[in-house]
N, C-alpha and C positions, 0 to 999 in steps of 0.2 A: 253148721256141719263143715269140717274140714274136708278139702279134696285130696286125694291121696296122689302125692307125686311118684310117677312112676321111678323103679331103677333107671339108672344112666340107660340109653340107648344101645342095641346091639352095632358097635362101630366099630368098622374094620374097612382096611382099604381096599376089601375083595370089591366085586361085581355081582350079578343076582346069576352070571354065566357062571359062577364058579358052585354054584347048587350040587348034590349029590342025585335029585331029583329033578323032570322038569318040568311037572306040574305047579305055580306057585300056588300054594296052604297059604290062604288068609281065614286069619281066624278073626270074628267080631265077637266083639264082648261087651257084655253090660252087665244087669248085676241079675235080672231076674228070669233070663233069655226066654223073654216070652212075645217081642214085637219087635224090638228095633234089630236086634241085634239077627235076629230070624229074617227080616225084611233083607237086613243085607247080605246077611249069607245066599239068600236067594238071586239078590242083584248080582253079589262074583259073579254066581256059578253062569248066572245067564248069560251078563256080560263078556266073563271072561274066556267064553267059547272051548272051553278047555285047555288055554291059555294058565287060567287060575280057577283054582278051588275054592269056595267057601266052605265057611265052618260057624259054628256058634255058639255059646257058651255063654255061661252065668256065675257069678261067684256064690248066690243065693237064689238058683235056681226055682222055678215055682212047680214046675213038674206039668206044666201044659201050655200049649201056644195059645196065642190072645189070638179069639175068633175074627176079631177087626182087623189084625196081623194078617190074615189068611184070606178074608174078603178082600185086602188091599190087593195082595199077593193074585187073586185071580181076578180081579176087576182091571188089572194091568198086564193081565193071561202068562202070568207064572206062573212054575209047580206049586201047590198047596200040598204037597204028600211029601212023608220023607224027613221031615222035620222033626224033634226033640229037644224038650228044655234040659239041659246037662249041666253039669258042674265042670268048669275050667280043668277041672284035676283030671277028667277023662281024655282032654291033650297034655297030659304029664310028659309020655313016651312018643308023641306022633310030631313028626317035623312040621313045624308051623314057620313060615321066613316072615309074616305082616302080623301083625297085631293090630286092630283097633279097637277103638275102645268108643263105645259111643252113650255112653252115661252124662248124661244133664247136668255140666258143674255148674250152671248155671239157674236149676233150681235149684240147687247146694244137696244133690244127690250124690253119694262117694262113688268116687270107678275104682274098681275091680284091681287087682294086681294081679300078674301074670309073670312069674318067676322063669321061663324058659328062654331061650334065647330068641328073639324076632324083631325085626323093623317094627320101632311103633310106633304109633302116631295116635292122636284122639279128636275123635269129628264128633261133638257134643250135638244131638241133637233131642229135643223133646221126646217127651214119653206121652203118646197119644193114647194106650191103652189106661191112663189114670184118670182121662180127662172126664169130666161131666158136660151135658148139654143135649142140645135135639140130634138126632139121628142125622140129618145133616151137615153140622158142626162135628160131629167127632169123626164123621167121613170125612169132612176138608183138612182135621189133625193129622189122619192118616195118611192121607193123601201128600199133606207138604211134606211129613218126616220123610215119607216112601221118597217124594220128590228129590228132598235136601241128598238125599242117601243113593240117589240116583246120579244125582250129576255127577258127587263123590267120586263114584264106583265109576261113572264112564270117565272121569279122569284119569285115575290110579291107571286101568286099561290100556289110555294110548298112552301112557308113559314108556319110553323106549328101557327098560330097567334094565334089561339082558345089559347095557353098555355105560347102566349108572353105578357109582357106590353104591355102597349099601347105607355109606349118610348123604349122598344126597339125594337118594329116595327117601329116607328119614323126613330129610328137611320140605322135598317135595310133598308128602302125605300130609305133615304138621300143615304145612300154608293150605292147603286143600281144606283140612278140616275150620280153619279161620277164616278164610275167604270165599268158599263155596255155600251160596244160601239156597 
C-alpha cells in the first residue's frame, strides 16, 4: 500500500499570534476515528488547558469509539463522554491551524488527506484497537499509543508558538512525530 503524501505544508511567514481566534484547533486524524485519533483529541483538550482545542476525524469513519479507546481514556482519568467518530468533511468550514495525522505508515496503512489550510505534521503511531491477544497485552497496546501520543501532545504544548512561524512549528511537530517514542 502506498502512503499518501500530504499537499505542501500551510507556510507563510506569519506567527500562530497573527490567528483570527485564540483558541488553537488541532485537529487529529486517522482513517477510522475510533482510538488514536480520539486518544489525542482528548490529550489537547486536557493538556492544552484551554490553550488548544482538540478535535477528531476520520476519512473512513467507523461510526463508534473503540471501547479500549475509552478504558484507556478513564484508566488515565480523562473524559470518556463527548466524543464522535466523524468524517474529516465535518471540519470543511471550522478553522482548524494543526493537523495531525496519526495513521501507521508503517504498517503501510494510508493517512487520510485534509485539503484545508493547517500546520501539519504526522506522528504515526500503532493502531491498538486491531490488535489480537490476552486482555492484558492489548491493555499495554493501549497504553503505549496513549503513552507515545502523550508525550507528543505535552510537547506541542510547551512550545512557545504565539512567537514561532508557522514553519517552524511545521518543522517542530514533524521532528516530534519522528523522535518522540
Amino acid at each position: 500500500m502506498t502512503l499518501i503524501i500530504y499537499p505542501p505544508l500551510y507556510i507563510d511567514n506569519t506567527s500562530m499570534k497573527d490567528m483570527s481566534h485564540e483558541t488553537i484547533n488541532v485537529l487529529v486524524l486517522c482513517t477510522g476515528n475510533s482510538c488514536r485519533s480520539v486518544m489525542g483529541e482528548a490529550l489537547v483538550s486536557a493538556l492544552g488547558q484551554g490553550r488548544y482545542r482538540g478535535h477528531s476525524a476520520g476519512s473512513k469513519p467507523i461510526g463508534r469509539i473503540n471501547a479500549g479507546a475509552l478504558a484507556t481514556l478513564a484508566r488515565h482519568q480523562l473524559p470518556t463522554e463527548g466524543y464522535s467518530s466523524k468524517s474529516m468533511d465535518a471540519f470543511h468550514d471550522q478553522p482548524i491551524d494543526i493537523l495531525i495525522s496519526v495513521c501507521d505508515s508503517a504498517g503501510q496503512e494510508p493517512c487520510p488527506v485534509f485539503l484545508g489550510p493547517a500546520i501539519r505534521a504526522h506522528w504515526g503511531v500503532e493502531d491498538p484497537g486491531h490488535l489480537k491477544g490476552t486482555p492484558e497485552e492489548i491493555i499495554a497496546a493501549f497504553d503505549k499509543t496513549f503513552d507515545i501520543l502523550k508525550r507528543r501532545v505535552q510537547a506541542m504544548v510547551a512550545l512557545p508558538i504565539e512567537t514561532m512561524s508557522k514553519e517552524a512549528i511545521a518543522e517542530a511537530l514533524q521532528r516530534m512525530g519522528r523522535e518522540i517514542q
